[in-house]
N, C-alpha and C positions, 0 to 999 in steps of 0.2 A: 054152918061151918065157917070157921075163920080161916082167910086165907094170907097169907102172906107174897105178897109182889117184888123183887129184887133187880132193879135196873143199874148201871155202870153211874148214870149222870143227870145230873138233876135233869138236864133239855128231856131226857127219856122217864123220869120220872115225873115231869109234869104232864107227859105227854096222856101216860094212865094217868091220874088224877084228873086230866080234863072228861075223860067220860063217866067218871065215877058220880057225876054230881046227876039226881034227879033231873032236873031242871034241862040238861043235852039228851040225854036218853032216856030218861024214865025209867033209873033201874035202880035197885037197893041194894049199893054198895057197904053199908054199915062195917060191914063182917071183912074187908075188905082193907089190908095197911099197904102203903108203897114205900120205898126206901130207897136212895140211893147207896149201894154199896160199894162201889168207886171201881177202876177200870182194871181188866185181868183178873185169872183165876183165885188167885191167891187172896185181894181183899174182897170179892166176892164170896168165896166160903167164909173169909172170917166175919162178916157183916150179919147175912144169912147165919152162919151158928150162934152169933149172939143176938140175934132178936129170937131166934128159934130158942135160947137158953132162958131168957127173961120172960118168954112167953107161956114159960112150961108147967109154973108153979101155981099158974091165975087159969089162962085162958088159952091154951097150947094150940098152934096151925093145924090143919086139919093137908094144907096143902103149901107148897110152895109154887114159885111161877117164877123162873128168871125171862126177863123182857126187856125189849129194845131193838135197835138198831142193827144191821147188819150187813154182812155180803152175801151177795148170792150167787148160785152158777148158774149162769144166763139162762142154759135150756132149761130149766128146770124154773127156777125163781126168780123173772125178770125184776126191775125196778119198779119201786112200789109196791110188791106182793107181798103175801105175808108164806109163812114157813113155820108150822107147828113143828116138834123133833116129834118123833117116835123112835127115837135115840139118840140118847145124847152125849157124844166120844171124846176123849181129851186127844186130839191130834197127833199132838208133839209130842208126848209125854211117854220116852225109853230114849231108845240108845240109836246113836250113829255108828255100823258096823262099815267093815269092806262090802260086804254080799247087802248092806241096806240097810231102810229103818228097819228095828227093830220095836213092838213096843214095851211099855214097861212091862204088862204079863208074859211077854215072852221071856224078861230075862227073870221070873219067878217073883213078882211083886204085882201087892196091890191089883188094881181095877182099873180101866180104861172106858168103859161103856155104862153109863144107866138108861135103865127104859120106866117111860114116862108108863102110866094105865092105858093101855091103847084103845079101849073103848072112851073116856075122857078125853086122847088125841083125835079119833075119827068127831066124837059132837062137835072137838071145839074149832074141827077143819069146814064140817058141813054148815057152820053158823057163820063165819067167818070169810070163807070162802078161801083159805088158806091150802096149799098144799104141805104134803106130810112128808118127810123125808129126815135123814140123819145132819143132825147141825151138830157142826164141828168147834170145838175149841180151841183156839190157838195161842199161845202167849206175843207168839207174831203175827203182824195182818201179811196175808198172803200180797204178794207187791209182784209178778211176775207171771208170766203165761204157762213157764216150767213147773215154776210152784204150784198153781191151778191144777194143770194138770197131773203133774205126781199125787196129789190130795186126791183127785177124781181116780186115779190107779188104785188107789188103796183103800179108799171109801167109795164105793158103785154107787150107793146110795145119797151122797151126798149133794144134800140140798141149800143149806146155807154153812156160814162160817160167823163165830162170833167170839169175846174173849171170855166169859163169864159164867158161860151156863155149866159146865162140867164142876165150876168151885161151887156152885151153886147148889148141883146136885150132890156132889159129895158131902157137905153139910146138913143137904136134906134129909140122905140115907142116913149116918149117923145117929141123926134124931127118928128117925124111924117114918118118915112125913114124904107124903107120895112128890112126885114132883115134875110141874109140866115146863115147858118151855117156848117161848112164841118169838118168831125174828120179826120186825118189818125190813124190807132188803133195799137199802140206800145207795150198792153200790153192786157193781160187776166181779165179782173173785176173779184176780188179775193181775194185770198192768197198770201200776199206779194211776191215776186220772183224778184229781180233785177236781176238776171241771166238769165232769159227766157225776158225779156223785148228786144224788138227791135229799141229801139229810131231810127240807120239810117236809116231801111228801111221804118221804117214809116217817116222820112223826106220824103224820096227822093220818098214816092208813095204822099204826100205832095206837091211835086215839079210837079211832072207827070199830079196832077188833075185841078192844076193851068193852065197849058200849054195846058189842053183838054179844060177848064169852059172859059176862057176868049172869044173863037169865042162867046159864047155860052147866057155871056152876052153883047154881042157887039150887040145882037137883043133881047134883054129884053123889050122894051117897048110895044112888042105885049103881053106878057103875066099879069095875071091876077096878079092886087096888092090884 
């Protein structure tokens, strides 16, 4: 199965290609492309639908995987952890009313949730050591405590925040191609802090979950789309 990988930025894109290689893990990436798609929803779908387009005539994905970096909400996905979705929500995406958010299916449009294969989400948490919850898409980084917790009112399930995976998935469904999602959590969903932020070791536990997930989908075909 060919799988297709879709990150925001190169830093996140080298970070899968460092485990890809025999020689750190011992594992047969072949089948395996990474890309960076650039930051937010919107060049994330278009990146992913055009590699998904040009792939389709030869040798077409079998899966997508948007990945990277992210935030997390502390109880749940401290810094450093990793964070599979077993749904993947666009946030923000309807209407600011008087009585509240609204989201966009409420005012009669489109889609706000995809869910990934959930037996695919439980292998690639048990290999990984990742926790499973609903990662959020945002076109804004949550920057305040209010923020956070309005997000946590509305999403119970919410385990990380990222900008890219909902364009990701929506691109994916499209083309008809299942699709997972993986965070490593660099930061606290919050109160601004660039000084408490971990970007390397959320790379490099980034690097770690690639190097565990690949046996992992090298036998995906038995599990449920």
């Amino acid at each position: 199965m060919r799988v297709l990988v879709v990150t925001a930025v190169p830093a996140e894109r080298d970070a899968v290609t460092r485990a890809l290689g025999p020689d750190v893990y011992g594992v047969d990436a072949d089948g395996v492309d990474v890309i960076a798609a650039g930051v937010g929803p919107a060049a994330a779908a278009a990146g992913t639908a055009t590699a998904l387009a040009l792939a389709s005539a030869t040798r077409p994905y079998g899966l997508v995987i948007s990945a990277g970096i992210g935030g997390g909400f502390a109880r749940v996905a401290p810094l450093a952890s990793l964070v599979v979705a077993d749904a993947i929500v666009a946030a923000d995406l309807g209407a600011e009313t008087p009585d509240g958010y609204l989201p966009v299916t409420a005012l009669g449009f489109g889609t706000v949730e995809h869910l990934p294969p959930a037996a695919l989400v439980r292998a690639v948490a048990d290999a990984t050591g990742a926790v499973t919850g609903t990662v959020l898409t945002v076109s804004t980084v949550t920057g305040s405590a209010a923020r956070a917790a309005e997000l946590r009112a509305r999403h119970a399930y919410a385990a990380a925040e990222a900008m890219e995976g909902f364009g990701v998935a929506e691109a994916a469904a499209r083309h008809g191609v299942p699709v997972l999602e993986i965070r490593a959590v660099s930061n606290a969903v919050g109160p601004r802090d660039r000084a408490a932020w971990r970007i390397g070791e959320a790379l490099e536990a980034l690097t770690g979950a690639f190097g565990k997930l690949v046996p992992v989908l090298e036998g995906w075909d038995g599990y449920d789309r």
